[in-house]
C-alpha positions in Angstrom: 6.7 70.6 48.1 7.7 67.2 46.6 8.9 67.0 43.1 8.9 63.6 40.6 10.7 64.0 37.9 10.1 60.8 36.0 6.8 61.9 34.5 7.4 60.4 30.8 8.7 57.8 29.0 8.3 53.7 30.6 7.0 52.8 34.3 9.9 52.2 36.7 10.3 48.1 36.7 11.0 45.5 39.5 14.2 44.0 40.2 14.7 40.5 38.4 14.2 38.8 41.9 11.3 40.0 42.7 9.7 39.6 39.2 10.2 36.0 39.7 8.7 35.8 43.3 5.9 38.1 41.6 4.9 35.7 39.1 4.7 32.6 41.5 1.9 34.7 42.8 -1.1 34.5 39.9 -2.0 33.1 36.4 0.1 33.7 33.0 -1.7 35.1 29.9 -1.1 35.7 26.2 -1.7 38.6 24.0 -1.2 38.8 20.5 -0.1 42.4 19.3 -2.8 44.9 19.5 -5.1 42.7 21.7 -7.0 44.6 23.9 -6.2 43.3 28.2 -8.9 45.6 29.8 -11.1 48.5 28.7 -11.7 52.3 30.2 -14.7 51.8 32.4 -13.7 48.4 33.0 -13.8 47.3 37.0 -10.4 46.3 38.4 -10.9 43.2 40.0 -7.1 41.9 38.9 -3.7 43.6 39.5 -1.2 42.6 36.2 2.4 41.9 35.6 3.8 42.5 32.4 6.3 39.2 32.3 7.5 40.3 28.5 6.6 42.9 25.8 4.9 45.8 26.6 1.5 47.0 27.1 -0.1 50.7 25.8 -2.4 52.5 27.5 -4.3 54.8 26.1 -7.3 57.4 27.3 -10.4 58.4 25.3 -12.1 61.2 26.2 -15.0 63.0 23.8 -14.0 60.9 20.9 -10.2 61.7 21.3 -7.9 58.8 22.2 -4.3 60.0 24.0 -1.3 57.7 24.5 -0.6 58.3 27.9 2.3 55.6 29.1 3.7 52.2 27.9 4.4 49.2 30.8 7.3 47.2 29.8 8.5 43.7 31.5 8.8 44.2 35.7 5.6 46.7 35.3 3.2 46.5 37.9 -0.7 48.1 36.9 -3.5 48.6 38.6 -2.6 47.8 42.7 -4.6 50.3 44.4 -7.6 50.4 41.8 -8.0 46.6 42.3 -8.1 46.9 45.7 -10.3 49.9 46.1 -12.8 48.0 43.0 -12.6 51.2 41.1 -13.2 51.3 37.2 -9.9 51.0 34.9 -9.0 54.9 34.0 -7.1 53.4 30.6 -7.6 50.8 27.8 -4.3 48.4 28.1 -3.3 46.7 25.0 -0.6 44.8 23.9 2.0 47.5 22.0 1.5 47.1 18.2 5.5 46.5 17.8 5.3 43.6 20.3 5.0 39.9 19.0 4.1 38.5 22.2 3.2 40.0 25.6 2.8 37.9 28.6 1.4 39.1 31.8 0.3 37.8 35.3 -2.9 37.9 36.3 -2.7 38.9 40.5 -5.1 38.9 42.6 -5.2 41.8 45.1 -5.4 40.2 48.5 -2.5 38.3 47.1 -0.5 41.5 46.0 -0.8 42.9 49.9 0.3 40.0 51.1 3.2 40.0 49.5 4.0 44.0 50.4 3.4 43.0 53.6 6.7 40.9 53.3 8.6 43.8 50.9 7.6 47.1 52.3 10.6 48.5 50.4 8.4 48.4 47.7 5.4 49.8 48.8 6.9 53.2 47.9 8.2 52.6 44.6 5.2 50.5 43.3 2.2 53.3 44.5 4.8 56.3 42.8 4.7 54.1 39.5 0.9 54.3 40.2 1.0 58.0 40.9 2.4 58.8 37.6 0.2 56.6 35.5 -3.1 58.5 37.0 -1.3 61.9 36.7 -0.6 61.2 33.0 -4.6 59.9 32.3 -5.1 63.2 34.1 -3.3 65.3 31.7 -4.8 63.1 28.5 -8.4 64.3 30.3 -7.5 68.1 30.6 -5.7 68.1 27.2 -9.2 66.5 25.3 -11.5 68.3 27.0 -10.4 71.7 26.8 -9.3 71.8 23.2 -11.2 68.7 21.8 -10.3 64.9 20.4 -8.0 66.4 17.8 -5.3 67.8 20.2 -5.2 64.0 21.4 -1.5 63.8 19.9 -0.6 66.4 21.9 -0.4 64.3 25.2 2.4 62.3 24.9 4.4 65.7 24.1 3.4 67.0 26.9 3.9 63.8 29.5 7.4 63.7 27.5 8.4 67.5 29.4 6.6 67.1 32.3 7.2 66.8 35.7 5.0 66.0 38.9 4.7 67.8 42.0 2.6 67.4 45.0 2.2 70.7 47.4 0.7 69.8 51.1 -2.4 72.1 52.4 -1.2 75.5 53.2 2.6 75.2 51.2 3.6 77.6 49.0 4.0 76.8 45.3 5.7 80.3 44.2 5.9 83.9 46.1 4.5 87.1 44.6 7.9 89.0 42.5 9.9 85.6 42.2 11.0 85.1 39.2 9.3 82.5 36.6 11.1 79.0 36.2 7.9 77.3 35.3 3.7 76.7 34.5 1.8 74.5 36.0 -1.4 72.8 35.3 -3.3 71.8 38.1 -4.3 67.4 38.3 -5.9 67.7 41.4 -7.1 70.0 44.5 -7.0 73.7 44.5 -4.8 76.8 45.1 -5.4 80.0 46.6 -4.0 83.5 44.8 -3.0 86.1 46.9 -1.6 89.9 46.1 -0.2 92.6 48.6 -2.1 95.5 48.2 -0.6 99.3 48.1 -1.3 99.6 51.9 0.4 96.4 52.9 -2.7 93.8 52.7 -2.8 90.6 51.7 -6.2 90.3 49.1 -7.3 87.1 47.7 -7.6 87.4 43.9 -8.4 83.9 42.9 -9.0 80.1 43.3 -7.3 77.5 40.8 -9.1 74.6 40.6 -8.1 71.4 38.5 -7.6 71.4 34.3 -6.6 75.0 35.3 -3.2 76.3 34.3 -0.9 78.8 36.8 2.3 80.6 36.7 1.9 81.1 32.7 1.5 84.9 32.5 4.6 85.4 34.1 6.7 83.5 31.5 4.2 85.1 28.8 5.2 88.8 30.1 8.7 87.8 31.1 7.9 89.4 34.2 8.4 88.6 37.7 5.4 86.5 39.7 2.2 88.7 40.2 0.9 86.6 43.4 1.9 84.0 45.9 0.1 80.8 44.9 -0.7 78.4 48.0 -2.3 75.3 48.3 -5.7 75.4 50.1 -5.9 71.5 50.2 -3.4 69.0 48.6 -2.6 69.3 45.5 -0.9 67.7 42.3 0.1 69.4 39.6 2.3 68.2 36.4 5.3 71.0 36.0 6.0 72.6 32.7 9.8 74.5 32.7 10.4 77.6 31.2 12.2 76.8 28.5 9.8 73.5 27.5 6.8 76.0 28.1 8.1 78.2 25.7 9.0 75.6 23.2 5.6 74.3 23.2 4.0 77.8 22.7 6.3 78.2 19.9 6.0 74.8 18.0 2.6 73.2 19.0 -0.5 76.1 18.1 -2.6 73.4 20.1 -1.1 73.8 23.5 -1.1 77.4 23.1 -4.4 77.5 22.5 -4.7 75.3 25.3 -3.4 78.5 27.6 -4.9 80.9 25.5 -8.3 79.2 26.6 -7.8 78.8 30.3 -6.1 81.9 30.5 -9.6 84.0 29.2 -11.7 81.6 31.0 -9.7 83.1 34.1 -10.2 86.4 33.0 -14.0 86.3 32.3 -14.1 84.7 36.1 -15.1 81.3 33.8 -15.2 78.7 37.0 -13.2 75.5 34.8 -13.7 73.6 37.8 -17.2 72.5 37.6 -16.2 68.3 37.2 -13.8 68.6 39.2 -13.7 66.1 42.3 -15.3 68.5 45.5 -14.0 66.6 48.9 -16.2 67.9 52.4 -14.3 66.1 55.3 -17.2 66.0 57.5 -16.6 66.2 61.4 -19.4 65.1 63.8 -19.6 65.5 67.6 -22.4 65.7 70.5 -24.4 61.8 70.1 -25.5 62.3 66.2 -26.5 59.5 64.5 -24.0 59.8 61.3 -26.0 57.8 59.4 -29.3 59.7 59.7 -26.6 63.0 58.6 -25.1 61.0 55.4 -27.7 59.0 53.7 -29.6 61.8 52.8 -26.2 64.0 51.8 -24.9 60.7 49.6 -28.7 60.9 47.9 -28.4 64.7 47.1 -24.8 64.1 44.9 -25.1 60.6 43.5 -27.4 62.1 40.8 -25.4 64.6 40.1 -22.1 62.6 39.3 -19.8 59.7 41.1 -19.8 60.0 45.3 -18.3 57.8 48.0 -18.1 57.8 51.9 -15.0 57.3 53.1 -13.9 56.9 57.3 -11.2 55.3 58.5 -12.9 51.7 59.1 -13.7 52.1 55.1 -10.2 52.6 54.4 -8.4 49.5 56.5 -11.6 47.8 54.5 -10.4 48.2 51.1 -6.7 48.1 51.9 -7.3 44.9 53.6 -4.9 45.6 56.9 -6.1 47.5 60.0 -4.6 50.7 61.5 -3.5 51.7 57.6 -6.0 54.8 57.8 -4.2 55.9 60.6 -0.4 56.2 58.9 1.0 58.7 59.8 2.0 61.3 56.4 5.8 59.6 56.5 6.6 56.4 56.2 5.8 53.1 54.3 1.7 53.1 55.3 1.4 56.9 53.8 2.9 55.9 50.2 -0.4 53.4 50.0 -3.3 55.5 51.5 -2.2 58.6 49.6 -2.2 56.8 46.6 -5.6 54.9 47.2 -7.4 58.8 48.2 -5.9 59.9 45.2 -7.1 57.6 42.9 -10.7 57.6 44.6 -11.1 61.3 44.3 -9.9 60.8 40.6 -12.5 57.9 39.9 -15.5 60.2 41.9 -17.0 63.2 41.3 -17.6 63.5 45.0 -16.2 62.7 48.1 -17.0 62.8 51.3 -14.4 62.0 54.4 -15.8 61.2 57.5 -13.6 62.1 60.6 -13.3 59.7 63.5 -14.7 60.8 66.8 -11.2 62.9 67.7 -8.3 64.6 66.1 -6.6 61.5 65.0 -4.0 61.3 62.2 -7.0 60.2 59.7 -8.6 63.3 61.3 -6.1 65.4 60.1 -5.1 64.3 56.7 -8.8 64.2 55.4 -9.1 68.0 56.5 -6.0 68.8 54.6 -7.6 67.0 51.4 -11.0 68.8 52.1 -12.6 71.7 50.0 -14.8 72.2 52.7 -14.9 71.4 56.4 -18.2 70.8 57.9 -18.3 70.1 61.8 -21.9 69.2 62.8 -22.7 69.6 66.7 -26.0 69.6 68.2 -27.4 72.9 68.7 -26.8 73.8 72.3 -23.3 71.8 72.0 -22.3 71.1 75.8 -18.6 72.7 77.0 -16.7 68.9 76.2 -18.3 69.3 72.8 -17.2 72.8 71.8 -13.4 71.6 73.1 -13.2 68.8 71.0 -14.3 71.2 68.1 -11.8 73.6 68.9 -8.6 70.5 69.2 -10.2 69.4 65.8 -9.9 73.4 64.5 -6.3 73.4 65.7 -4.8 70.3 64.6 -4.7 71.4 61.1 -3.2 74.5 59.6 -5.9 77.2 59.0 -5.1 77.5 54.6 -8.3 79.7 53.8 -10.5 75.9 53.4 -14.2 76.7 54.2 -15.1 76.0 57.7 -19.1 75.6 58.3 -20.6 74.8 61.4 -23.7 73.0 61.1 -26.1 73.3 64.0 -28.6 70.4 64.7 -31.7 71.7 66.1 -35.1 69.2 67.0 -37.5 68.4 64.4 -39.9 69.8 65.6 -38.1 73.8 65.8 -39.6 76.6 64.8 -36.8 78.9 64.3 -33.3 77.6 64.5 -30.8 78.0 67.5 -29.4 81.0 67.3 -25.8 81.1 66.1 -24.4 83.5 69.0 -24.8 80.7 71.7 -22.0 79.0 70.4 -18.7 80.4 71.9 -16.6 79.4 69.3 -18.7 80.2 66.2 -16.8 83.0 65.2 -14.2 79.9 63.9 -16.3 79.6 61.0 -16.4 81.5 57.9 -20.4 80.0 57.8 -23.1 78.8 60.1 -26.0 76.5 58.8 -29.4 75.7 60.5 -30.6 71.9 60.2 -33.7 69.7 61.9 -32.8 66.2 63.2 -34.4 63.9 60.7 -35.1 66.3 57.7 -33.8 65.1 54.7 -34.3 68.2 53.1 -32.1 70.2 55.2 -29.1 67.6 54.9 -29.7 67.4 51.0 -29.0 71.0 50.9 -25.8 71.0 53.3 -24.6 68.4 50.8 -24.8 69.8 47.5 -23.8 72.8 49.1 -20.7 71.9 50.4 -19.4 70.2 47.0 -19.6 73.2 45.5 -23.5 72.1 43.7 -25.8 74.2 45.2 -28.7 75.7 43.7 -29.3 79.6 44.0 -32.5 81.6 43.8 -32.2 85.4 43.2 -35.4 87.6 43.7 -35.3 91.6 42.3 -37.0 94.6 43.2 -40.1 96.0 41.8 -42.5 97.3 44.9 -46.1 95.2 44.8 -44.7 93.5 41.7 -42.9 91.6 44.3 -45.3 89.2 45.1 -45.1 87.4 41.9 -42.1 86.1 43.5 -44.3 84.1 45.8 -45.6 82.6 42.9 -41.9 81.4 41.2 -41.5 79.8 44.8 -44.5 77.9 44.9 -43.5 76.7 41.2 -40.3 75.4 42.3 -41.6 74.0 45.2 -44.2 71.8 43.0 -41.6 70.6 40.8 -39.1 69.8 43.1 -36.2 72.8 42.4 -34.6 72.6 45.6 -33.6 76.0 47.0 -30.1 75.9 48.8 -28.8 79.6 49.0 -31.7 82.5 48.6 -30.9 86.4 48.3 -32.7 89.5 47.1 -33.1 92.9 46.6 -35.2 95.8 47.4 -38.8 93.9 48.2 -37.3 90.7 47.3 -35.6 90.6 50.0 -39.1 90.5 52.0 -39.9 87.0 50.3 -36.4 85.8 50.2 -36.2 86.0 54.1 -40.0 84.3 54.7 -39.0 81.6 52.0 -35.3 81.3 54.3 -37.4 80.6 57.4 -40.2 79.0 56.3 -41.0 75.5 54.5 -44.3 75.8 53.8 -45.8 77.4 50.8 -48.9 78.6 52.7 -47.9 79.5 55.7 -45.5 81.6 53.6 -48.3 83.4 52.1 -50.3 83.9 55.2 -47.1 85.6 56.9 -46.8 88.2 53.7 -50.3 89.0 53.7 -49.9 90.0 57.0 -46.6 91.7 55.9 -48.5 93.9 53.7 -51.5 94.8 55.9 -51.8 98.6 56.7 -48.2 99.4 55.5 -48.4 103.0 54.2 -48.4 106.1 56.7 -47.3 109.0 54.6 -45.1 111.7 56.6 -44.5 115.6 56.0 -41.9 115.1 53.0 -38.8 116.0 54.4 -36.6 113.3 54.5 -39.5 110.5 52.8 -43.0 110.1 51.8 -43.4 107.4 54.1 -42.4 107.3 57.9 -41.6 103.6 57.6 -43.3 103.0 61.1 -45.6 100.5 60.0 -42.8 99.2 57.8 -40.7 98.0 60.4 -43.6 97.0 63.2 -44.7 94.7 60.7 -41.1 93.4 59.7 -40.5 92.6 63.4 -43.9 91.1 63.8 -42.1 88.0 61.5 -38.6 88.6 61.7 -37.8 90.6 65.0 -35.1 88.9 67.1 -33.5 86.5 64.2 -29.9 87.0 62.6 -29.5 87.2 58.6 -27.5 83.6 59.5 -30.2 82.3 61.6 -32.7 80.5 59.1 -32.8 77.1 57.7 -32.1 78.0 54.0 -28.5 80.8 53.6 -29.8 84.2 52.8 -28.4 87.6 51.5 -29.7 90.6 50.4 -28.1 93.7 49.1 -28.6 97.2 49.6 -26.7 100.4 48.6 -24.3 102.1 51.2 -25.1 105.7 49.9 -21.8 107.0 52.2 -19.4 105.2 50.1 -21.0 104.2 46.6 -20.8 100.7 47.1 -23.2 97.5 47.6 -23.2 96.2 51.1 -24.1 92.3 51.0 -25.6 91.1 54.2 -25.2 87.9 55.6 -25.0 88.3 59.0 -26.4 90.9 61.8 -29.8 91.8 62.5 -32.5 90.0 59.7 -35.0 93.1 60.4 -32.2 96.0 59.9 -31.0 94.1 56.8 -34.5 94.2 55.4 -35.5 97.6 55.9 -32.5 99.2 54.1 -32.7 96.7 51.0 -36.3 98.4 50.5 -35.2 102.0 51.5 -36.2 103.7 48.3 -34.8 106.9 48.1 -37.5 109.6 48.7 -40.1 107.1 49.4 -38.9 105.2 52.7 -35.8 106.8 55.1 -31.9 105.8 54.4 -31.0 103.4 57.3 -28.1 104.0 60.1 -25.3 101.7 59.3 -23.1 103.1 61.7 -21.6 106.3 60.6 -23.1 105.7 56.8 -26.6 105.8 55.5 -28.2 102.3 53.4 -31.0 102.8 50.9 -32.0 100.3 48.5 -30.5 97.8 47.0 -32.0 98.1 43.8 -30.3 101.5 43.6 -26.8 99.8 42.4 -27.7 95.7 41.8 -31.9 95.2 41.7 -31.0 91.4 40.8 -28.1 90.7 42.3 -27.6 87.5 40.6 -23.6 87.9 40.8 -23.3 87.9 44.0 -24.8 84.2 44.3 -22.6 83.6 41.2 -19.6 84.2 42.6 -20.5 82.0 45.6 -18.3 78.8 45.5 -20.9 76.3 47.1 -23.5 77.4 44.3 -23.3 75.7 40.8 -26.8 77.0 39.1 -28.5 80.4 39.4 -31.9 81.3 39.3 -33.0 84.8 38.6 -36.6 85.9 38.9 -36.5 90.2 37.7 -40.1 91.8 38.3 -39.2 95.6 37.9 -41.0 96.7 34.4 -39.3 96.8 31.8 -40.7 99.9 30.5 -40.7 102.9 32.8 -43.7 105.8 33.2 -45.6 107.7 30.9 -47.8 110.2 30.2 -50.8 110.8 28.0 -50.8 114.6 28.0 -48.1 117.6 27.5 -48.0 119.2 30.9 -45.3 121.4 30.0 -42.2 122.4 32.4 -43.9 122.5 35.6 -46.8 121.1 37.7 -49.4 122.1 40.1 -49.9 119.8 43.1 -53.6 121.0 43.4 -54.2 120.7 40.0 -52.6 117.0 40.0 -54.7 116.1 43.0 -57.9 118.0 41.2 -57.1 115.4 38.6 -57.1 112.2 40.3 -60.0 113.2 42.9 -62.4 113.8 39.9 -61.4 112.1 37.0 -59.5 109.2 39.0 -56.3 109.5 36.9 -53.8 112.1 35.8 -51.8 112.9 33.3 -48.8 113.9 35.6 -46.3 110.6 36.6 -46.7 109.8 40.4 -43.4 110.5 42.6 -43.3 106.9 43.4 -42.7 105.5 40.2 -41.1 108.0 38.7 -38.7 107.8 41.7 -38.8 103.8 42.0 -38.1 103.9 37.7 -35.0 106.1 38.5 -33.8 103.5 41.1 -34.1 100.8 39.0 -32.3 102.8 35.7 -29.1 103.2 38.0 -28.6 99.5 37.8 -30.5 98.4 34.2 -26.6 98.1 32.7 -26.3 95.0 35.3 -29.2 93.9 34.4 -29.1 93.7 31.0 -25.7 92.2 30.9 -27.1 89.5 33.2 -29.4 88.4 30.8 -26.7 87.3 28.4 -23.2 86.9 30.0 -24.5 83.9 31.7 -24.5 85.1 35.3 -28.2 83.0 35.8 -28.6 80.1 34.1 -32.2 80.4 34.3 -33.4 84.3 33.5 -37.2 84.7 35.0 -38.2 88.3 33.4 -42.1 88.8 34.4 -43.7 91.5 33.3 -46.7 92.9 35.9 -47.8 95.3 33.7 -51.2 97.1 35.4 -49.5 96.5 39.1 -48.4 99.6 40.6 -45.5 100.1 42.8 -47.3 100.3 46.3 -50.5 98.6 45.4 -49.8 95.9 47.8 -53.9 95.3 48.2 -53.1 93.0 44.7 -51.4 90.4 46.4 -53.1 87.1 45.5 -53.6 88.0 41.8 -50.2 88.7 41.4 -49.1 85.5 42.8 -51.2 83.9 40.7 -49.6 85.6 37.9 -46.3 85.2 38.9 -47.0 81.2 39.1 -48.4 81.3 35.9 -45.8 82.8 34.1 -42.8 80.8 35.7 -44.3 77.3 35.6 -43.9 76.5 31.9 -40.6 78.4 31.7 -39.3 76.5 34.5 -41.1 73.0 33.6 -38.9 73.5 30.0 -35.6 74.8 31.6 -35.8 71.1 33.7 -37.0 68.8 31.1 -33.8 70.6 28.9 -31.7 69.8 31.8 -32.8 66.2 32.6 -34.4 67.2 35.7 -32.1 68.8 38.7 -33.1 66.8 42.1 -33.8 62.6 42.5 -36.5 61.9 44.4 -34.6 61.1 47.5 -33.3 64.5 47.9 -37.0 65.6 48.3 -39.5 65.7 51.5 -39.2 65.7 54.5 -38.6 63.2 58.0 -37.4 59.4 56.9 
C-alpha cells in the first residue's frame, strides 16, 4: 500500500534550473486576473508552465463549482492528458489575487523529449499529476452525492486528506483492527470479507468508487468488522480519525455525505453505476480481435465514454516504444500508471487488450481489470489451454471475475459444450459466442462492464405463454436480452429464448413443448406423473448444461429439505427445468441429491433479485403473469365436498361451484411468495415492472397458446415502447443484427 501525503494545499514545483530549461521549450502567455486559460471539457492539446502567479482550478459538476488545487510558479499541468488527447477535467484561471500570471505554452512531444533527458523527474512530475485528478475526483463525489451547494466543502476536505494507492489483491485494513481512518474510494473496487462462526471467510460486499469505507468503525468506536482488500487497483483519498471526526462534528454536509453512502450500503444501493468498468480482454487460438472488439466498442459507446487500449496503443500516445511494457518499479511505471489512470477517469469504459502472452502489460491490465475475459476458440487445442493457464497464473487470483468466452462457428446450432475444456473449472463463468455475430459480442460487452440488460419471467401455468409475447416485443424494438432467468413455467421460455434467436422457431419449439403434456396418476405423491413433462423437455433441451446456451440463464426453484431457493446456473438444463415447475401436489418434488426441489414459485415466482444482485447486469426487466386475484366461488358449498357430486357438476352443467385442486393449489404457491412480489414492485428491484393479467386462462389450459401470446404482445408493447422513449432508447443500431 503506498501512501501520499501531500494531498492539499499548492502543486510541488520545479527546481529553479530546470524552470529555466523548461521555458526555452514553448511560447510565453499573459493572463490578466480572473482570465479564464482552458475550460472543463476542453481537449488538451498543450502542456503549461506557470512562469509567475498562480493559476485556480476549479470543477463544476451539476451546477456546483469546487476549488480543487492552486498551480503556483515551477507548476507543471496537464502532461499526460496532452499526450493521451483527453478533455481538461478543470477550468484553469488566473487566481483572482494575482496581477499578472505568465505561463508556457508546451507542446507534448516536446515535454517527452525533455523527460527523456531528466528521468528524475518523471516521478515527481506524474505524482503532481496524480494529486491534481485525485482532488477533481473528490470535487466529483463531493457534488454529486450531496448536490452543488456542498461545493465549499471540497477544499476542506482536500485540506485533511491524504492519498493512497492499494495494488490488486493488498490489504487496506484486517477484520478487529482498530480504526485509525475512512476512506473514500477515487477509483477501482474493494472486496469485504467477514469470518464466519465456523471459521469461513464470507464475502459481504463490494466498494466501488464515490463509496466511503472504514467509517462505521470510527462511528461505533469499535474495532474493524471485515478485512477490506483490493480486487483491482485502487485509489482512495484517506480521512484520519481525528479529522473524520472533526468533520462530522463541524461540517453537517460531510456527514450527510456518510450518512447517505452509508444507507445506500445498507439498502444494497449499487453507487457505482458511472463508475469507470475496465474488462482486460485476453485472446488466444487465431481470432481475429478486431471482428471480437468492434462490435463490443459499439455496444458501450452509447452508453457513456469507451476506449481500446493494447500495448502498441500505449507506446502510441506516450510517443516512445517498449513504455507499455515497464515493468511496476521504476522510472517507465510512474508515467503509464499515471496515463491508465487518467484514461479510466476521462472514460466510462475501458477496455485492455492483452498481448498474445503473459507479458508485463499482460499482467498489470489484469490487475486494473473488473473483469477478465479470455476468449479461445471452442475446441481450444492443448498449446492454447497452456497459454490460458500461464496467463491464469501470472496474476494473483483477488476474487476479479474470470469468464471464458468460447467461440463456436457461425453456423452452430447449439454451443460447445463447456465440459470439453479442461481448464474451465478456472472460471467463475462460461459464455457461448458465434464467430461473426455481432449480437453475441454486443452482449459479452455490456456484460462485462457491469451494463447488462436482464429479463426475469414468473410463474403462472398456461399464463406463461404470454411471456412469448414480451419476447417477441423486445425483440421488435431492439431490447437486447443479455442475462435471462425464470421461475416455475418461466423458466420453460427463459431456456428456449437462451438457446434460440429466432422468434418463430421459438414458438414452434413451445408448441411442441405443450403438445399432449397431461397424464394424470393415482394421487399419491401428484396429480400428474410428469412422464410426458420431461419426454417433451428432453425432446428440446436433453443433453445441454444450464451454462451451455448463447444468452446466461437461471432459474430458481425451492429446495423443500432446507427452506431455501436454489439458483441454477449450471448442471443438467432438463433437471433444472423440471423442478422450477414442480408444483406441489400437481407435478413430483425432484431428487437433488439427498433433498427434494419443487417450484420455484413456492418461495420467489419473479425472481427479479436474483438478476439484481448480479454485478454484470445494470437494468432489470420483470414480466409477472400469475393473477393477481386468486379463486372463487359462486356458491356456499359448506365444510366439505363430494368428489362425485363435483364431477356430476362439471359433466352436466360444464362448471362447478367447488375451486379446482390446481388452482387452488397453484394460488397457494404463489401466496407463499406474494410479500416478494409486492415489494418488487416498488423497492426498485426491476426497473421496468410487466404485471399482465390473463384473466379467463386457466392454469393447465395449455391448448390457448397462440391467443395468449397474442395477448401477452399486446399488453407489453406500448408499456415497453413508453419505458424506452422515457429512457432515450437503450441499444444503437450497431449493437443490433446479426453477421457484419
Amino acid at each position: 500500500m503506498n501512501d501520499t501525503n501531500d494531498a492539499g494545499g499548492e502543486a510541488p514545483v520545479l527546481e529553479a534550473v530546470m524552470l529555466r530549461d523548461l521555458e526555452r521549450l514553448g511560447r510565453r502567455r499573459m493572463l490578466s486576473a480572473g482570465e479564464v486559460l482552458v475550460r472543463q471539457g476542453d481537449t488538451s492539446e498543450l502542456v503549461y508552465l506557470v512562469v509567475s502567479g498562480a493559476l485556480e482550478a476549479t470543477v463544476t459538476v451539476d451546477g456546483g463549482e469546487a476549488l480543487v488545487g492552486r498551480s503556483v510558479a515551477g507548476g507543471l499541468i496537464g502532461e499526460v492528458a496532452a499526450l493521451a488527447g483527453l478533455t481538461r477535467s478543470a477550468t484553469l484561471r488566473a487566481a483572482a489575487g494575482s496581477t499578472a500570471v505568465e505561463v508556457v505554452e508546451i507542446k507534448p512531444a516536446d515535454l517527452a523529449d525533455w523527460l527523456d533527458d531528466h528521468p528524475e523527474q518523471v516521478a515527481r512530475i506524474t505524482e503532481s499529476a496524480r494529486r491534481r485528478l485525485n482532488s477533481v475526483s473528490v470535487a466529483e463525489m463531493v457534488i454529486e452525492v450531496l448536490g452543488a451547494p456542498a461545493a465549499d466543502l471540497v477544499p476542506r476536505l482536500l485540506e485533511v486528506a491524504e492519498w493512497v494507492d492499494v495494488a490488486a489483491g493488498e490489504t487496506l485494513f484486517e477484520e478487529g483492527d482498530e480504526p485509525d481512518a475512512a476512506y473514500f474510494v477515487l477509483s477501482g473496487r474493494l472486496q469485504v470479507t467477514r469470518r464466519s462462526p465456523g471459521g469461513a471467510t464470507d464475502v459481504v460486499g463490494v466498494v466501488g468508487r464515490n463509496e466511503v469505507v472504514g467509517e462505521v468503525a470510527i462511528i461505533e468506536r469499535s474495532p474493524r468488522t471485515g478485512t477490506v482488500t483490493a480486487l483491482r487497483d485502487t485509489s482512495l483519498a484517506r480521512i484520519s480519525v481525528a479529522d473524520f471526526e472533526h468533520l462530522l462534528g463541524t461540517r453537517a454536509e460531510f456527514a450527510m455525505l456518510v450518512l447517505r453512502r452509508l444507507v445506500s450500503r445498507m439498502n444494497g444501493v449499487r453507487s457505482d453505476a458511472r463508475t469507470a468498468r475496465s474488462v482486460a480482454l485476453v485472446v488466444v487460438d487465431d481470432l481475429d480481435i478486431a471482428d471480437l472488439v468492434a462490435p463490443m466498442i459499439g455496444a458501450l459507446e452509447p452508453l457513456g465514454p469507451t476506449v481500446l487500449l493494447g500495448s502498441d496503443r500505449i507506446d502510441s500516445i506516450l510517443g516512445r516504444t517498449g513504455l507499455a511494457q515497464s515493468a511496476s518499479t521504476g522510472l517507465g511505471d510512474s508515467r503509464l500508471s499515471q496515463l491508465l489512470h487518467e484514461l479510466e477517469a476521462a472514460h466510462d469504459h475501458v477496455i485492455y487488450l492483452a498481448d498474445r502472452t503473459p507479458t508485463q502489460w499482460s499482467r498489470r491490465i489484469i490487475q486494473r481489470a473488473d473483469t477478465v475475459v479470455v476468449v479461445a476458440g471452442a475446441a481450444p487445442t492443448g498449446e492454447a489451454e497452456t497459454t490460458i493457464s500461464r496467463f491464469l497464473d501470472s496474476s494473483p487470483a483477488t476474487g476479479v471475475p474470470r469468464w471464458l468466452v468460447m467461440v463456436d462457428e457461425a453456423s452452430a446450432r447449439r454451443p460447445t459444450a463447456a465440459s470439453t475444456i479442461v481448464i474451465g473449472d478456472r472460471f467463475d463463468e462460461v459464455h457461448h459466442v458465434r464467430r461473426g455475430n455481432r449480437r453475441d459480442f454486443a452482449r459479452l460487452g455490456r456484460l462485462s462492464v457491469g451494463a447488462g440488460l436482464g429479463l426475469v419471467l414468473g410463474g403462472g401455468g398456461a399464463r406463461g405463454f404470454a411471456h412469448l409475447g414480451v419476447i417477441k416485443a423486445m425483440r421488435e424494438l431492439g431490447i437486447p436480452i443479455d442475462r435471462i432467468g425464470g421461475a416455475s413455467m418461466g423458466s420453460i421460455f427463459a431456456a428456449g429464448a437462451a438457446m434460440y434467436d429466432d422468434a418463430d422457431e421459438l414458438l414452434v419449439l413451445s408448441a411442441k413443448q405443450f403438445n399432449r403434456l397431461i397424464d394424470y396418476t393415482v394421487p399419491l405423491v401428484s396429480l400428474l406423473k410428469a412422464k410426458r413433462i420431461t419426454a417433451n423437455l428432453h425432446s428440446v433441451f436433453g443433453g445441454v448444461d444450464v451454462a451451455d446456451v448463447w444468452t446466461p440463464l437461471y432459474c430458481v426453484s425451492t429446495n423443500l429439505t432446507r427452506s431455501r431457493i436454489e439458483v441454477h446456473r449450471r448442471g443438467d438444463l432438463v433437471t433444472a427445468i423440471r423442478a422450477s415447475i414442480a408444483i406441489p401436489g400437481v407435478l413430483p418434488p425432484v431428487p437433488f441429491g439427498d433433498d427434494l426441489l419443487v417450484d420455484g414459485g413456492v418461495l420467489n415466482n419473479v425472481p427479479a433479485d436474483v438478476m439484481r444482485a448480479d454485478p454484470s447486469i445494470a437494468t432489470v426487466i420483470a414480466v409477472d403473469v400469475a393473477s393477481m386475484a386468486g379463486p372463487t366461488t359462486n356458491a356456499n358449498y359448506g365444510n366439505y365436498v363430494s368428489g362425485f357430486n363435483a364431477l356430476r357438476h362439471f359433466v352436466v352443467r360444464k362448471h362447478s361451484p367447488y375451486p379446482g385442486v390446481a388452482s387452488v393449489l397453484m394460488r397457494t404457491m404463489i401466496t407463499g411468495s406474494e410479500g416478494r412480489r409486492a415489494t418488487m414492485r416498488t423497492d426498485g428491484t426491476a426497473d421496468l415492472y410487466l404485471d399482465i393479467e390473463m384473466q379467463g386462462v386457466g392454469l393447465l389450459e395449455f391448448d390457448k397458446m397462440t391467443p395468449v401470446v397474442e395477448r401477452g404482445y399486446a399488453a407489453a408493447l406500448p408499456r415497453l415502447q413508453e419505458w424506452l422513449a422515457a429512457r432515450g432508447g437503450v441499444a444503437s443500431p450497431r449493437e443490433q443484427g446479426v453477421g457484419t
